[in-house]
C-alpha positions as CSV (number, residue, x, y, z in Angstrom):
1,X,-13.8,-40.2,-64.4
2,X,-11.9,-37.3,-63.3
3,X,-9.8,-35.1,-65.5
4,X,-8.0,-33.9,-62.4
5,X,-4.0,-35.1,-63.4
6,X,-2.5,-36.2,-60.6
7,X,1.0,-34.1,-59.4
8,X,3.9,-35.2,-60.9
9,X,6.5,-37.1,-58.9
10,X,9.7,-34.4,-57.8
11,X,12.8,-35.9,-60.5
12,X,15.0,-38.5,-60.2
13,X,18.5,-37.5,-60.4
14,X,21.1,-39.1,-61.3
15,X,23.6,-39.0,-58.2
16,X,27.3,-39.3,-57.5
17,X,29.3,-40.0,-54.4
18,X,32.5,-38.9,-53.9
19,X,33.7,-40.3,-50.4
20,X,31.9,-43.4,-49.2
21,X,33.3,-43.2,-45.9
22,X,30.4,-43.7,-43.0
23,X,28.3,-40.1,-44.2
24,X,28.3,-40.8,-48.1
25,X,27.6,-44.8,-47.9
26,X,24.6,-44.2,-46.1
27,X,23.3,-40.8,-47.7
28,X,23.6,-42.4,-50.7
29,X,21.8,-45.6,-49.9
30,X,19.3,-43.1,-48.3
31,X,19.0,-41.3,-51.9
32,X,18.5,-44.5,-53.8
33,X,16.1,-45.8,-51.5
34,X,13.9,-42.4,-52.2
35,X,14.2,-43.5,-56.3
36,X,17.4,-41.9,-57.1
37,X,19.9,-43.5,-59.1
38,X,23.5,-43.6,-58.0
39,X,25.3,-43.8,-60.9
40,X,29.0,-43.4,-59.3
41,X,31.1,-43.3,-56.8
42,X,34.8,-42.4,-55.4
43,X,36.2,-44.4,-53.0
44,X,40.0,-44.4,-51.3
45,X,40.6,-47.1,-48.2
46,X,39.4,-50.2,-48.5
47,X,37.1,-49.6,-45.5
48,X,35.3,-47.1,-47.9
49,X,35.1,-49.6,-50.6
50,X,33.9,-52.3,-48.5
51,X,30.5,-49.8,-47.3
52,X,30.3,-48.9,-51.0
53,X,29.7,-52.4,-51.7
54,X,27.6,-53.2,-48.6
55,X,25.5,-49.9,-49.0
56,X,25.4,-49.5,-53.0
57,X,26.0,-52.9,-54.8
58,X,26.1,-52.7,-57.7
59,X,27.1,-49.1,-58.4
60,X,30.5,-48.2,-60.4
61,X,33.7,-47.0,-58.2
62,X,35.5,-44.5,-60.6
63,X,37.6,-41.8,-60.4
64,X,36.5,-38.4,-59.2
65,X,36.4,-36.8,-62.4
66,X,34.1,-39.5,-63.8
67,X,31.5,-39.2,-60.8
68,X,31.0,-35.4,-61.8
69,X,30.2,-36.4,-65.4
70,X,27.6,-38.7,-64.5
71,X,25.9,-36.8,-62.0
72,X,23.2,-34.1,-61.7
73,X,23.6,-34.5,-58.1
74,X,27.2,-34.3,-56.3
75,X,27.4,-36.1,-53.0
76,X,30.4,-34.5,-51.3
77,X,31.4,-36.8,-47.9
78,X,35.0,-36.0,-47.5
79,X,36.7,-34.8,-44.3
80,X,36.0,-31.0,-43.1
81,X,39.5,-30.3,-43.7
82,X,39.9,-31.1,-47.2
83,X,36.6,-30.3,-48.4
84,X,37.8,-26.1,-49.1
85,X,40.6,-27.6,-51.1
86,X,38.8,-30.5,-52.9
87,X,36.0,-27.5,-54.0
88,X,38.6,-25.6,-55.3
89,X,40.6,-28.1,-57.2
90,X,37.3,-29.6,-59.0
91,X,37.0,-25.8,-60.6
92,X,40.1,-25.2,-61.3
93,X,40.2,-29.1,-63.8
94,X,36.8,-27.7,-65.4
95,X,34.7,-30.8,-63.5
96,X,31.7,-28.9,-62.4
97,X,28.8,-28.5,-64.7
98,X,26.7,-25.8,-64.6
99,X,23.1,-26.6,-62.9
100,X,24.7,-29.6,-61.0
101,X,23.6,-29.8,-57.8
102,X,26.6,-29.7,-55.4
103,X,25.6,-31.3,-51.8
104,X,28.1,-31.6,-48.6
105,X,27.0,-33.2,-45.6
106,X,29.6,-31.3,-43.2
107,X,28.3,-29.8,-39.9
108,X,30.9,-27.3,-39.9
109,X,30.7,-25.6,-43.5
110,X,27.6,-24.0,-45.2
111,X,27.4,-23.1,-49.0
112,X,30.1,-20.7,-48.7
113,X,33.2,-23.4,-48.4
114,X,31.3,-24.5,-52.4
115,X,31.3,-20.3,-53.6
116,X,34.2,-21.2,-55.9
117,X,32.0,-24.3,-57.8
118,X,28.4,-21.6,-57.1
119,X,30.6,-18.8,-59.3
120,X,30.9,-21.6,-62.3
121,X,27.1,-22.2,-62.0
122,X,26.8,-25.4,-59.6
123,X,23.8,-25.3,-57.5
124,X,25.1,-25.5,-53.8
125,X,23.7,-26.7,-50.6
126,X,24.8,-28.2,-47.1
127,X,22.8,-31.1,-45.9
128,X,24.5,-32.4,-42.2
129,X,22.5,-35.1,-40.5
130,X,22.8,-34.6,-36.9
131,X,23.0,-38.3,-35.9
132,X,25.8,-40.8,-35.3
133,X,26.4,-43.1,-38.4
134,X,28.3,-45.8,-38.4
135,X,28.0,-46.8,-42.0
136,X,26.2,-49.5,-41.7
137,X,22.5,-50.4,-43.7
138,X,21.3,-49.7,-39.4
139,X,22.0,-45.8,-40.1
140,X,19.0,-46.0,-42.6
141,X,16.4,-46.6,-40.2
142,X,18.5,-43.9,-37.8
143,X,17.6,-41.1,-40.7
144,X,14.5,-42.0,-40.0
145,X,12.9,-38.5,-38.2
146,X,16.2,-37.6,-37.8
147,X,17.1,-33.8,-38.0
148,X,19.3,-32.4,-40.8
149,X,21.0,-29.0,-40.6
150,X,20.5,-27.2,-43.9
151,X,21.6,-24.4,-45.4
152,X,20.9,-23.4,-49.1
153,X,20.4,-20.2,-51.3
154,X,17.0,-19.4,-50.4
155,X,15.6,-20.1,-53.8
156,X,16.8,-23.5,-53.2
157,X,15.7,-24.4,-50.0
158,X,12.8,-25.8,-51.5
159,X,14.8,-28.7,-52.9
160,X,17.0,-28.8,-50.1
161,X,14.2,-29.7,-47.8
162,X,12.6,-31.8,-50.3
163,X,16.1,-33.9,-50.6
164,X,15.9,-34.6,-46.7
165,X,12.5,-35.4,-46.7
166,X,12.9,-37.9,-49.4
167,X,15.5,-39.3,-46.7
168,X,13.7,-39.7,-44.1
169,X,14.7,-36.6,-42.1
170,X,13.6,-33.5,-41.1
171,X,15.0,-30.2,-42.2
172,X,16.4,-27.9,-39.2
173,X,17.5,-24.7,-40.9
174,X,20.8,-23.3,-40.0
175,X,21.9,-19.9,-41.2
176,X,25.3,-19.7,-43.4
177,X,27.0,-17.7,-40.2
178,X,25.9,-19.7,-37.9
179,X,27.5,-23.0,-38.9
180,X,30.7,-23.0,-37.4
181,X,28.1,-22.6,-33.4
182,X,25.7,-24.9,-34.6
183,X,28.4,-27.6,-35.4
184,X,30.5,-26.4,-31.9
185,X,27.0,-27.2,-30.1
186,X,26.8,-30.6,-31.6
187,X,29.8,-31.8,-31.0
188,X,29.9,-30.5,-27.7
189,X,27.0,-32.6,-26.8
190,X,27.2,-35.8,-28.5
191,X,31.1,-36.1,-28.3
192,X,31.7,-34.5,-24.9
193,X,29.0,-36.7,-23.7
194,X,30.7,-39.7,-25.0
195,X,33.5,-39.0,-23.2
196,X,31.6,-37.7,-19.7
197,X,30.2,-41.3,-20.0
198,X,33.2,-43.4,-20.5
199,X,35.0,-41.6,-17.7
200,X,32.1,-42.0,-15.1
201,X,32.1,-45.8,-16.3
202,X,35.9,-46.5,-15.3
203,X,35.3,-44.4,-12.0
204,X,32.5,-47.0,-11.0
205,X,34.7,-50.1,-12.4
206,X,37.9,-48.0,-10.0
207,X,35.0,-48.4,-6.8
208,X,34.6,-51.7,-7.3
209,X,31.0,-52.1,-9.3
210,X,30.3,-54.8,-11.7
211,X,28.5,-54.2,-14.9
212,X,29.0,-49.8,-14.1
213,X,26.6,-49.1,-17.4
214,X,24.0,-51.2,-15.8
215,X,23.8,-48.9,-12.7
216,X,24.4,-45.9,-14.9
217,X,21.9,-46.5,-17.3
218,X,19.0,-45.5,-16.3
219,X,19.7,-42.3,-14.4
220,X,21.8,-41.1,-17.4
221,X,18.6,-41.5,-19.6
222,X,16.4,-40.0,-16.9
223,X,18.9,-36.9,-16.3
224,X,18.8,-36.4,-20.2
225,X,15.5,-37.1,-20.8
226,X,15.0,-34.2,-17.9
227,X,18.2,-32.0,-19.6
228,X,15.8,-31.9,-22.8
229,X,12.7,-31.0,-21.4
230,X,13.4,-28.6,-18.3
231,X,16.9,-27.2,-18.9
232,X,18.8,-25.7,-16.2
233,X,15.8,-26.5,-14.1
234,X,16.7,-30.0,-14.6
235,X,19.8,-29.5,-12.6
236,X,20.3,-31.9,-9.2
237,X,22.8,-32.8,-7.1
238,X,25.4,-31.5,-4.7
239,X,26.6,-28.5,-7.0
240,X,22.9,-27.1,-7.1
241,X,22.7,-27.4,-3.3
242,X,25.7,-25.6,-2.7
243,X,27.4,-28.9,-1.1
244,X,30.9,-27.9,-1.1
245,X,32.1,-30.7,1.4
246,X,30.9,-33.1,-0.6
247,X,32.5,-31.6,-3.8
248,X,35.7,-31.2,-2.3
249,X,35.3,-35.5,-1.7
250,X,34.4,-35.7,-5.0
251,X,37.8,-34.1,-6.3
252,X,39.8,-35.8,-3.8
253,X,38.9,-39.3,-4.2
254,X,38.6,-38.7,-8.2
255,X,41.8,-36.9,-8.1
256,X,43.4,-40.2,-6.4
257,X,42.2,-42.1,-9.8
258,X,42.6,-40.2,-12.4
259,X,44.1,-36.5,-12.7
260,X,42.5,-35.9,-16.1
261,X,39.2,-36.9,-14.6
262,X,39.4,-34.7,-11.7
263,X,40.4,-31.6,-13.8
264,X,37.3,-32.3,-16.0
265,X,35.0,-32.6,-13.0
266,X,36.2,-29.4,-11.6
267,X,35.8,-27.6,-14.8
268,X,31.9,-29.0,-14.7
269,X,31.2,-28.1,-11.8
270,X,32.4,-24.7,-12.1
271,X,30.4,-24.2,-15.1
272,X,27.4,-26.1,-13.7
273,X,27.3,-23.7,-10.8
274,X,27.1,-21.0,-13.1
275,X,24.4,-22.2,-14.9
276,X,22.8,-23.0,-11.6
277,X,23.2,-19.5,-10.2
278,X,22.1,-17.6,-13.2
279,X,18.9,-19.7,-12.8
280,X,18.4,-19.5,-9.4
281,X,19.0,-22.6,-8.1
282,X,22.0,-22.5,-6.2
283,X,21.8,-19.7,-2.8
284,X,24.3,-17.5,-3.4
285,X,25.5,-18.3,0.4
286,X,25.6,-21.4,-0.4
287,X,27.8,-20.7,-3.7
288,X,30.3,-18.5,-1.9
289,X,31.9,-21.7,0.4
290,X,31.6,-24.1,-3.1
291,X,33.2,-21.5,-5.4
292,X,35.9,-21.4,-2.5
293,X,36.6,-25.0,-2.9
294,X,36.6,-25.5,-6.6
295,X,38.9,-22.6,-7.2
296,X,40.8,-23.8,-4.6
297,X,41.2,-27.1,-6.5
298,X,42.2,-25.3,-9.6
299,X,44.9,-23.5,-8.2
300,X,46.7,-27.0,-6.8
């Protein structure tokens, strides 16, 4: 028999939610599912209450001040906005114990938004999955492999990462000053892409083309598929070539649809032609005639 004692499983904490809006449902669920015990939980709309029920039957909806008592971990999933304030206002009613573990899941913010709870001894840390939730028990297979943005006190980043592991995640470190780029860089991606979507999807339904996501689908998987893996280099079409007549189309017949659209597309195809020069692709003789034309269409 061997006398070797096996390692001893990490703690179970006891865990409070305060916001189970589509962020805290799910983390939370995500939590128990790794053999924590949500205790509590602080819920407004009735939207939030409904997830809390879906997402963590079973577990108490109490006021705010009665989720910090309970809890050695502190699930904060408010809005960005009102997470400085909501810090500060915890600290000033006495609420925060010292050694409690005090986690946001905000892309924006790092530990520093939480300095006023870290000076009265709360352990701090940012945890911001980067993946669309929609607060449903479907988000818990999405954690799966998904990457989280963390940001902790370097002494503990250890449990940081071990809390997103237990998850299902994986932990993508994100200095404290470099929060505010790394959530810009995000949104600018996901959201913006959203939108870029949407819009090319009414232009197709404006031309006349039944089921647009159907033709759209699978060159907008190839071209990001491509985006990931090559970059600028991944870069096609008539702005690379230097096509200007067939930009100035584009503008026109866009323009003709929708004004918003056509602003958008100029300011992409301005910037893609940047990109496209600093890497080479685009001949700047080619460039000259095609800068001509979309400056020319922001001027009118």
């Amino acid at each position: 028999m061997s006398t070797e004692s096996s390692p001893e499983p990490p703690p179970r904490l006891n865990v409070g939610v305060v916001g189970t809006g589509r962020a805290g449902s799910v983390l939370g669920a995500a939590l128990k599912r790794a053999g924590h015990e949500v205790v509590a939980a602080y819920g407004v709309s009735d939207t939030s209450r409904l997830r809390a029920e879906a997402l963590l039957p079973g577990v108490p909806l109490v006021p705010v001040e009665d989720v910090l008592a309970k809890a050695d971990l502190v699930l904060v999933t408010i809005p960005d906005d009102s997470l400085e304030a909501f810090i500060s206002g915890i600290v000033t009613q006495g609420l925060v114990t010292p050694g409690q573990l005090l986690v946001h899941a905000s892309g924006r913010f790092g530990i520093g938004v939480l300095a006023e709870a870290t000076a009265v001894g709360a352990l701090p840390l940012a945890l911001h999955p980067a993946m669309t939730l929609t607060g449903t028990s479907l988000d818990l297979d999405r954690l799966s492999g998904a990457p989280f943005g963390v940001t902790a006190p370097e002494a503990l980043r250890p449990i940081a990462e071990a809390l997103v592991v237990e998850m299902g995640g994986e932990p993508v470190w994100v200095p404290e000053q470099s929060r505010a780029l790394y959530h810009a860089a995000l949104a600018n991606g996901a959201n913006h892409l959203v939108t870029l979507v949407s819009q090319s999807v009414d232009l197709l339904a404006s031309a006349g083309v039944e089921e647009p996501g159907r033709l759209l689908s699978p060159l907008l998987y190839a071209a990001l598929d491509n985006a990931l893996r090559q970059g600028d280099q991944a870069l096609t079409g008539p702005v690379v070539r230097g096509d200007a007549s067939s930009v100035a189309a584009h503008i026109e017949v866009i323009g003709e649809i929708s004004p918003e659209a056509r602003n958008a597309y100029i300011a992409m195809a301005r910037l893609t032609a940047d990109r496209a020069l600093d890497a080479a692709l685009l001949n700047p003789v080619n460039a000259a005639q095609l800068l001509e034309v979309l400056a020319d269409a922001q001027d009118h």
